[in-house]
MMTF fields as JSON, N, C-alpha, C and O atoms, coordinates in Angstrom:
{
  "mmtfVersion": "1.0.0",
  "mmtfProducer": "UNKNOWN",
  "numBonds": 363,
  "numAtoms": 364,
  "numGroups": 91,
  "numChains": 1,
  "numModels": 1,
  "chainsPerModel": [1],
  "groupsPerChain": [91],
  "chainIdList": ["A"],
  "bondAtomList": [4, 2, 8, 6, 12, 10, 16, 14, 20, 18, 24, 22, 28, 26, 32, 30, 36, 34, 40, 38, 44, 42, 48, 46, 52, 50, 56, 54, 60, 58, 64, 62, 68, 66, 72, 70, 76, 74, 80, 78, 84, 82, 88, 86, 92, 90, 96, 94, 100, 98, 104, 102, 108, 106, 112, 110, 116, 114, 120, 118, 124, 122, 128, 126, 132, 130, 136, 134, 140, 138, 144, 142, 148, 146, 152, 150, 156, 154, 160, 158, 164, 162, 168, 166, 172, 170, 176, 174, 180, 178, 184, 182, 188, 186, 192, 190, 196, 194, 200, 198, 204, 202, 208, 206, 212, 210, 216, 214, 220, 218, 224, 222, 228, 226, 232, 230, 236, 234, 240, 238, 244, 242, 248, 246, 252, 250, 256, 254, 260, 258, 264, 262, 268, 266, 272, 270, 276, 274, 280, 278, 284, 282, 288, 286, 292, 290, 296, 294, 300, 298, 304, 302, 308, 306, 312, 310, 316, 314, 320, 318, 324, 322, 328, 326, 332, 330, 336, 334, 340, 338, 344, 342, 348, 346, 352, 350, 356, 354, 360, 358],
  "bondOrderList": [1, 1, 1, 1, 1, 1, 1, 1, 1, 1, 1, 1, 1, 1, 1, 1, 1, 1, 1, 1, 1, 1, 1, 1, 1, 1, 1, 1, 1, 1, 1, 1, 1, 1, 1, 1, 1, 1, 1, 1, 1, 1, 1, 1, 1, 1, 1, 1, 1, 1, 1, 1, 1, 1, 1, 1, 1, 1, 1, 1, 1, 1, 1, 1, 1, 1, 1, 1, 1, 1, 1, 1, 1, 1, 1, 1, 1, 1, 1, 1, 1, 1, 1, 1, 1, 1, 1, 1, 1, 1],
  "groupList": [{"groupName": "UNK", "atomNameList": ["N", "CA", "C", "O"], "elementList": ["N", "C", "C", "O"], "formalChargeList": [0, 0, 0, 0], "bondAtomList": [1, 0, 2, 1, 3, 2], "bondOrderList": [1, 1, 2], "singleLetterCode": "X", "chemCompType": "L-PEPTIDE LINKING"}],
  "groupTypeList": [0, 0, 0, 0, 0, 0, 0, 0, 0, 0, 0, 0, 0, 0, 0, 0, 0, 0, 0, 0, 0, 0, 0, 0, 0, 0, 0, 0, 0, 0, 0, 0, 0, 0, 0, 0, 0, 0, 0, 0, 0, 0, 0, 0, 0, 0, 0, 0, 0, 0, 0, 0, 0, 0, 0, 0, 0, 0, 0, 0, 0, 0, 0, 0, 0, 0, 0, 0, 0, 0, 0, 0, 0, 0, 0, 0, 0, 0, 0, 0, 0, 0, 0, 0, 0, 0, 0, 0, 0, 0, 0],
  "groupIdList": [1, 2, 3, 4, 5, 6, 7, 8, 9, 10, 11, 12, 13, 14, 15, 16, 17, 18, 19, 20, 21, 22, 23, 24, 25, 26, 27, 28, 29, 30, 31, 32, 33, 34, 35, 36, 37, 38, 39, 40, 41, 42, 43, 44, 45, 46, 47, 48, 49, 50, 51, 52, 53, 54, 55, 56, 57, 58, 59, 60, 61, 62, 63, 64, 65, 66, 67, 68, 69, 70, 71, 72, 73, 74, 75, 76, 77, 78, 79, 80, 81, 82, 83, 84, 85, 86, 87, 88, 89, 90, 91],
  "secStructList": [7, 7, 2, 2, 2, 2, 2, 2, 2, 1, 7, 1, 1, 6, 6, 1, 6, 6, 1, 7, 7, 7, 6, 6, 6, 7, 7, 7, 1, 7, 7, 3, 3, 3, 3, 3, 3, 7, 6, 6, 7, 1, 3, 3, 3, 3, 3, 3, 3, 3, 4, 4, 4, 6, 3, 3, 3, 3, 7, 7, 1, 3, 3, 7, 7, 6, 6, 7, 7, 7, 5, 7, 7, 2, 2, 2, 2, 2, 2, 2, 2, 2, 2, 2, 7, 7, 7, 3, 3, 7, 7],
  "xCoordList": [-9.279, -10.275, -11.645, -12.092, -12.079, -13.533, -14.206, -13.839, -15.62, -17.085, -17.0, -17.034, -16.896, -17.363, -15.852, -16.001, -14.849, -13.721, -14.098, -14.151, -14.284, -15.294, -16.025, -15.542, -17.526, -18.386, -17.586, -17.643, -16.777, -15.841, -15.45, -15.838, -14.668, -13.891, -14.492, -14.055, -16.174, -16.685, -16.847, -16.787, -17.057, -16.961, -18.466, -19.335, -18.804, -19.99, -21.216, -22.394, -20.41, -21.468, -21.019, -20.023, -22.109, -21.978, -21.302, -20.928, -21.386, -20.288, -18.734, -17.801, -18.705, -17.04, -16.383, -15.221, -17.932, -17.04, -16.302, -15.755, -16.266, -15.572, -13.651, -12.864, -13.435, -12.595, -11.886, -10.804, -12.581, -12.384, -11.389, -11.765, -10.587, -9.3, -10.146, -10.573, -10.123, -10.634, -9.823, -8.614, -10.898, -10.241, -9.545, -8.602, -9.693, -8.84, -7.68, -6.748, -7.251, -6.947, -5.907, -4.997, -6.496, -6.271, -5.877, -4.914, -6.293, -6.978, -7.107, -8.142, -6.536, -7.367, -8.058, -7.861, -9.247, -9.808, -11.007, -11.886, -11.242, -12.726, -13.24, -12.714, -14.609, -15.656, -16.888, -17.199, -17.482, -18.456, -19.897, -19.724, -20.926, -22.114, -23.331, -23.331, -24.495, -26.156, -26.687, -26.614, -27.612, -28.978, -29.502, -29.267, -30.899, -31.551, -32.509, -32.165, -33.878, -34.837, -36.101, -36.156, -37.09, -38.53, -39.56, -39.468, -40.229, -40.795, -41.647, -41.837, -42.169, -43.244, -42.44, -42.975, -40.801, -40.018, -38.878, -38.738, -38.361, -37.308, -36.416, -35.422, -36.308, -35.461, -35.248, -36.165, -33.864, -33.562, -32.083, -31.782, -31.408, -29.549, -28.868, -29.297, -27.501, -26.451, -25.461, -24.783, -25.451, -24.317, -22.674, -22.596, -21.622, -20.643, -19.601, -19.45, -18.878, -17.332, -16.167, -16.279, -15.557, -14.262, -13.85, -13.2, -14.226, -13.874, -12.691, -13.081, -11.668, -10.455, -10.349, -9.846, -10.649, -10.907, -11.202, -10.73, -12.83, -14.189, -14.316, -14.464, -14.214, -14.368, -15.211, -15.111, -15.862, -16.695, -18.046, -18.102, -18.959, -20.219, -21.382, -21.415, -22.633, -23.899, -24.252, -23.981, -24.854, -25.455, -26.548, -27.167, -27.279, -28.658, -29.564, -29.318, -30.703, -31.387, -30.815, -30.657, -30.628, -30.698, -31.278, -31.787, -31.266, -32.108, -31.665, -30.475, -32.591, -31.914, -32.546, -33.745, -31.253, -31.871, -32.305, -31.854, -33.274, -34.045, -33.377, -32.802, -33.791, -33.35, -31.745, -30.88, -31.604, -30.709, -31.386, -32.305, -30.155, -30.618, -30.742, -29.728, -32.235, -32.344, -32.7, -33.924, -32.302, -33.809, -34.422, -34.016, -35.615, -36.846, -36.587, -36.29, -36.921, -37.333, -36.402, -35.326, -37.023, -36.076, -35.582, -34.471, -35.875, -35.14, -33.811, -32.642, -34.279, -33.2, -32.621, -31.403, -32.925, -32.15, -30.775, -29.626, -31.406, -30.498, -29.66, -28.477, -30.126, -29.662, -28.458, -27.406, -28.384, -27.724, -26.184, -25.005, -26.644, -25.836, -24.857, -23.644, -25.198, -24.933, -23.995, -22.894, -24.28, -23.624, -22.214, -21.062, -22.591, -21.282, -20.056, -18.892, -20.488, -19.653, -19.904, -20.79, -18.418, -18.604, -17.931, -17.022, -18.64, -18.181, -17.8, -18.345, -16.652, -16.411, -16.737, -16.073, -18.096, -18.666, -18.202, -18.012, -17.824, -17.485, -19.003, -20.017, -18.587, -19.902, -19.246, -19.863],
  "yCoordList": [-22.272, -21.485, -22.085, -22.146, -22.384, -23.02, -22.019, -20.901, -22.566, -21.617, -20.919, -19.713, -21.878, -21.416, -20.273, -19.198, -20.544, -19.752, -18.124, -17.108, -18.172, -16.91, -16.333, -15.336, -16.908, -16.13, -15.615, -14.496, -16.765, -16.032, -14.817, -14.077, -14.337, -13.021, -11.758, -10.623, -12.408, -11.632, -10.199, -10.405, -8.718, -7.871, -7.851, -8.286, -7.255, -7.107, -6.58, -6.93, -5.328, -4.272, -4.147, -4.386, -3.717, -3.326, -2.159, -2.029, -1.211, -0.022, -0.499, 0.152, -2.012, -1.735, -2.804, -3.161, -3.181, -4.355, -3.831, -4.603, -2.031, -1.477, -1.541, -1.542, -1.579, -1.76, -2.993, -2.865, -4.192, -5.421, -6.519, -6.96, -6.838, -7.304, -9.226, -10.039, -9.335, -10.676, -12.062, -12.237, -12.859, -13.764, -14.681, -15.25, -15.015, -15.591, -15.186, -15.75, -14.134, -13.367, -12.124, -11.588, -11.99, -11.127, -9.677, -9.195, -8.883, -8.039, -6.991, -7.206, -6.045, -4.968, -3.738, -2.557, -4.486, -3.051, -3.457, -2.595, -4.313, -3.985, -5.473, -6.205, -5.507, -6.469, -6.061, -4.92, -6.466, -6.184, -7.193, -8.349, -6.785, -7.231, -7.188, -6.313, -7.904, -7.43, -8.166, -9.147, -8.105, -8.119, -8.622, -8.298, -10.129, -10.663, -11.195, -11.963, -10.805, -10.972, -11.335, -11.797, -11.193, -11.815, -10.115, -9.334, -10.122, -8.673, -8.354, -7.155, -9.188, -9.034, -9.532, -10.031, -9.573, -10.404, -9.197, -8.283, -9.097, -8.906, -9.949, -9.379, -10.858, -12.093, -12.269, -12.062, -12.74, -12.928, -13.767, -14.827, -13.111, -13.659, -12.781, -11.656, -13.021, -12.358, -12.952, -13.929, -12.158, -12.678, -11.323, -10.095, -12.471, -11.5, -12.145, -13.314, -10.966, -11.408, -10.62, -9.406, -10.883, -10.201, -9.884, -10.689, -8.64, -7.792, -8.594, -9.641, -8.605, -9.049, -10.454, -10.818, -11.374, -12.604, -13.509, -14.599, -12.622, -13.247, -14.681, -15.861, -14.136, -15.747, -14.8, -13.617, -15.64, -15.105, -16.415, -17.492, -15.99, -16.881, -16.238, -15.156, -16.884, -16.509, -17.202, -18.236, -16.145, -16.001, -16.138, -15.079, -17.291, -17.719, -17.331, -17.575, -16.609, -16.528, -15.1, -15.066, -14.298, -13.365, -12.04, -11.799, -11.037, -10.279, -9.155, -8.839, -8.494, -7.208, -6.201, -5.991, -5.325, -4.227, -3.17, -2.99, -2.351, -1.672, -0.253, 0.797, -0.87, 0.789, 0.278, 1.079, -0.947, -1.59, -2.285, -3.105, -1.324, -1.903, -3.257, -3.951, -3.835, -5.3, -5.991, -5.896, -6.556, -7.018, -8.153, -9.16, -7.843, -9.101, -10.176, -11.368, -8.888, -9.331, -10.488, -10.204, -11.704, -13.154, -12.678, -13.163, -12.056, -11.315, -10.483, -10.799, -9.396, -8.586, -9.47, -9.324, -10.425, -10.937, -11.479, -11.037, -12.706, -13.001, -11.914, -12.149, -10.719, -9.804, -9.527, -9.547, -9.246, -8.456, -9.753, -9.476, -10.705, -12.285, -12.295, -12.318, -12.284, -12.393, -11.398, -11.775, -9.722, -8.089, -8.456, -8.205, -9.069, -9.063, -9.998, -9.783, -11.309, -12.039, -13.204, -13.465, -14.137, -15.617, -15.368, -14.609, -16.195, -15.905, -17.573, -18.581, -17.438, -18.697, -18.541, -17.805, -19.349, -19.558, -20.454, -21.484, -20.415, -21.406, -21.858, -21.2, -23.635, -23.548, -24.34, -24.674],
  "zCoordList": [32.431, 33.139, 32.831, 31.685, 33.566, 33.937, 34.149, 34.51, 33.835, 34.067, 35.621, 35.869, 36.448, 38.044, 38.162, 38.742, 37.728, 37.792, 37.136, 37.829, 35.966, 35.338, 36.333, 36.869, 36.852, 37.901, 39.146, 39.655, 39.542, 40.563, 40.523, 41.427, 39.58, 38.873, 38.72, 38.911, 38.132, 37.788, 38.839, 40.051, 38.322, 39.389, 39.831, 39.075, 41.264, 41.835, 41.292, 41.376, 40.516, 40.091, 38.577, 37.894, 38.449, 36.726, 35.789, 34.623, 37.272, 36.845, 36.722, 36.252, 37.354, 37.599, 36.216, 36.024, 35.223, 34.089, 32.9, 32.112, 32.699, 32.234, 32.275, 31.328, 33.495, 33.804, 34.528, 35.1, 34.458, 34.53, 33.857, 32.77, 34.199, 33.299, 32.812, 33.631, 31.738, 31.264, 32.143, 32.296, 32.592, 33.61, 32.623, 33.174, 31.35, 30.301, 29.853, 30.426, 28.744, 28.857, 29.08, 28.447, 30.215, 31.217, 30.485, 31.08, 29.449, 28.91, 29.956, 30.587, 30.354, 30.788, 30.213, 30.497, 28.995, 28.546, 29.174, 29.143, 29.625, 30.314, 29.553, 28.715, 30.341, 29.818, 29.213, 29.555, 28.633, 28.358, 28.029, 27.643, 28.17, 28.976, 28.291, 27.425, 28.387, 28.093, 28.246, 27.506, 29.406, 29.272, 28.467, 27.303, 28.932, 27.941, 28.819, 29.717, 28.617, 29.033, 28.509, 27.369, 29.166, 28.692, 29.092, 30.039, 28.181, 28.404, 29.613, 29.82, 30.411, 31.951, 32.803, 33.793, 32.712, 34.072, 34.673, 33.859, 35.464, 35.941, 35.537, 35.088, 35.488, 35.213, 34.038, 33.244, 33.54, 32.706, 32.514, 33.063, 31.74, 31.784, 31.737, 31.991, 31.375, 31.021, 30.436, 30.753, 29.423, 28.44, 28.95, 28.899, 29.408, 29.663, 28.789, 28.435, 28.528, 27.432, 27.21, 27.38, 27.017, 26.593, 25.264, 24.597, 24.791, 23.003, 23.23, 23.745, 23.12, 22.516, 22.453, 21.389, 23.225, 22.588, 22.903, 23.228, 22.717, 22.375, 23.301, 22.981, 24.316, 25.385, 26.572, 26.9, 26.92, 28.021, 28.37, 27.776, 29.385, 29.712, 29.57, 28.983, 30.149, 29.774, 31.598, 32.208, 31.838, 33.427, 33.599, 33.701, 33.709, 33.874, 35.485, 36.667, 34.748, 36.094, 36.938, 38.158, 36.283, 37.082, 36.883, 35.788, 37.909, 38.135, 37.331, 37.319, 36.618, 36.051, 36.407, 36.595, 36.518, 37.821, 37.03, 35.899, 37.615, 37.209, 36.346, 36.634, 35.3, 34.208, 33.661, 33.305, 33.68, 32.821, 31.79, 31.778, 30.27, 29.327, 28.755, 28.666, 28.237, 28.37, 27.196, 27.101, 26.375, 25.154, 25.436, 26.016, 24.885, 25.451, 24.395, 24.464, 22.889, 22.188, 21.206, 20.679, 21.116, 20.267, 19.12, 18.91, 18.421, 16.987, 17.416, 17.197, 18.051, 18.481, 19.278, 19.176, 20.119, 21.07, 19.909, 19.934, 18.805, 17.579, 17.196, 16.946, 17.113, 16.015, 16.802, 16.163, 18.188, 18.782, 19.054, 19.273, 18.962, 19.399, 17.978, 18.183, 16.943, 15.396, 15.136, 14.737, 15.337, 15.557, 16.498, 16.143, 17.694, 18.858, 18.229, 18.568, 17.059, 16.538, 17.357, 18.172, 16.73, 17.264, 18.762, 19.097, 19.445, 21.209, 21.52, 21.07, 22.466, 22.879, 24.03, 24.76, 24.575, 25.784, 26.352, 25.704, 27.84, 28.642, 29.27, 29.502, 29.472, 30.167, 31.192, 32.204]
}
């Protein structure tokens, strides 16, 4: 499974990555997600992955929609990267 294979999979909306089966995997407890931004942008990334094992990508350049939770800040951004564990990113 390749990167572009991942975005493919990925679901539309954000309500539905709860229940999203891991395109690796294939896991159906869901995915899970956050937000990473710059504090004066709408724009930012996304880091998406799979709890069970820890494979997932990072989504450059996109929009985060309004009143989704985001961190700006480079510390917490670390803190929160470090907390989730080691992630195997596809790129």
């Amino acid at each position: 499974m390749n990167y572009l294979d991942w975005l493919k999979t990925l679901p539309k909306s954000d309500a539905e990555y709860a229940t999203a089966p891991c395109p690796t995997c294939l896991a159906s407890c869901g995915l899970k997600y956050q937000y990473f931004g710059f504090a004066d942008s709408e724009f930012g990334w996304k880091l998406v992955w799979c709890a069970m094992c820890q494979t997932g990508i990072q989504v450059s350049r996109v929009r985060i929609p309004h009143g989704a939770p985001a961190i700006s800040d480079t510390v917490e951004q670390q803190r929160f990267i470090e907390e989730v564990g080691p992630l195997k990113l596809i790129f």
